[in-house]
N, C-alpha and C positions, 0 to 999 in steps of 0.2 A: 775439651777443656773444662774445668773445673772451679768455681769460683767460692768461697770460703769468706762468710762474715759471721765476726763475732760480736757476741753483745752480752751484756749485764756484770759487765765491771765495774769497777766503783771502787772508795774508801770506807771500810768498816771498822770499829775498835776489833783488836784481839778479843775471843770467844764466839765472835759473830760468825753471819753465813754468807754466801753468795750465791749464784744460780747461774753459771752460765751458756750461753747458747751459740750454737752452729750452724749457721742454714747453708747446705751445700746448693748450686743451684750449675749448670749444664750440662755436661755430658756424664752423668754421673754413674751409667751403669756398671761400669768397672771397676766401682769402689769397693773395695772389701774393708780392709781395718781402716778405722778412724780413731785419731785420739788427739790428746791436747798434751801440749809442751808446753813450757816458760822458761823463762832467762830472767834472771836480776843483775844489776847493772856489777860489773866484774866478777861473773860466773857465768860457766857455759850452758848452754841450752840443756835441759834434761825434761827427760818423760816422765810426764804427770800420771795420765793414765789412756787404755786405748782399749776397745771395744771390737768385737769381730761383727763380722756380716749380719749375724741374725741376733746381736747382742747375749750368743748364749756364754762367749768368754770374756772376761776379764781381766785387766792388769794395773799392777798399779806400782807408782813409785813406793820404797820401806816408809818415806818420810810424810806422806797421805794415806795411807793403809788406815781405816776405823774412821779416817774423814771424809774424805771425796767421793762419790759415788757418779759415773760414768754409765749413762744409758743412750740410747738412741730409738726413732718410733718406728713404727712400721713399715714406713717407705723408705727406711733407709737412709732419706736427706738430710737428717737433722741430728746433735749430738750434743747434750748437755754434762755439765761437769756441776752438782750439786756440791757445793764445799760448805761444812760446819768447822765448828771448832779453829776458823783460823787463826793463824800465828804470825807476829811479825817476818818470819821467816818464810813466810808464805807469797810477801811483795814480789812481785815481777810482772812481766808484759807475757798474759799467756795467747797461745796462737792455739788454733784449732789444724789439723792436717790430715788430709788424706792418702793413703794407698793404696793402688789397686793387687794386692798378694793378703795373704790373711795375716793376724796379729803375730808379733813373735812376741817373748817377752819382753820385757823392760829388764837391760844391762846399765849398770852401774858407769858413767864414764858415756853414754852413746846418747845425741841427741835428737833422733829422728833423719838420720842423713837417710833413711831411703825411702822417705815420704815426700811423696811427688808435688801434689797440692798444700797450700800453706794460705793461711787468711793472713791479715794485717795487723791482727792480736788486740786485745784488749787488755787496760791495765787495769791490776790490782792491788791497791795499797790497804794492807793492815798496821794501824798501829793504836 
């Protein structure tokens, strides 16, 4: 089992950053992709951005592309979502999640339905 917290959310004006954090912590050697999602209150769940095993791939939603930057460290546990440039349209409850298969891309319309592990999310309000 896998357990998933997130931190360093908060409220910032539009233009500003945030930094946030993932600490994966039990059985975690079966992790492969890891990425973060968010939901805003009457819209569905969508992919932000998701990272493969050794960080050498990437993906990202069209609508964070130039902003978000998704890394993770050397052991693996841990996955940050650096955000610039946020936008009020950026507000939602984001969650961190893991799988154990490698990243696919990010589809338009899919929210993570085969990401096994999921944190309790942290919110983000810009305005």
């Amino acid at each position: 089992h896998v357990q998933l917290v997130e931190s360093g959310g908060g409220s910032v004006q539009a233009g500003g950053s945030l930094r946030l954090s993932c600490a994966a912590s039990g059985y975690t050697y079966n992790t492969m992709c890891m990425g973060w999602f968010r939901q805003a209150p009457g819209k569905e769940r969508e992919g932000v951005a998701t990272i493969s095993t050794r960080g050498g791939i990437t993906y990202y939603a069209d609508s964070v592309k130039g902003r978000f930057t998704i890394s993770r460290d050397s052991a693996k546990n841990t996955v940050t979502l650096q955000m610039n440039s946020l936008e009020p349209e950026d507000t939602a409850m984001y969650y961190c999640a893991t799988e154990e298969k490698p990243c696919s891309p990010l589809v338009t319309g899919t929210g993570g339905e085969d990401f096994v592990y999921w944190g309790q999310g942290t919110q983000v309000t810009v305005s």
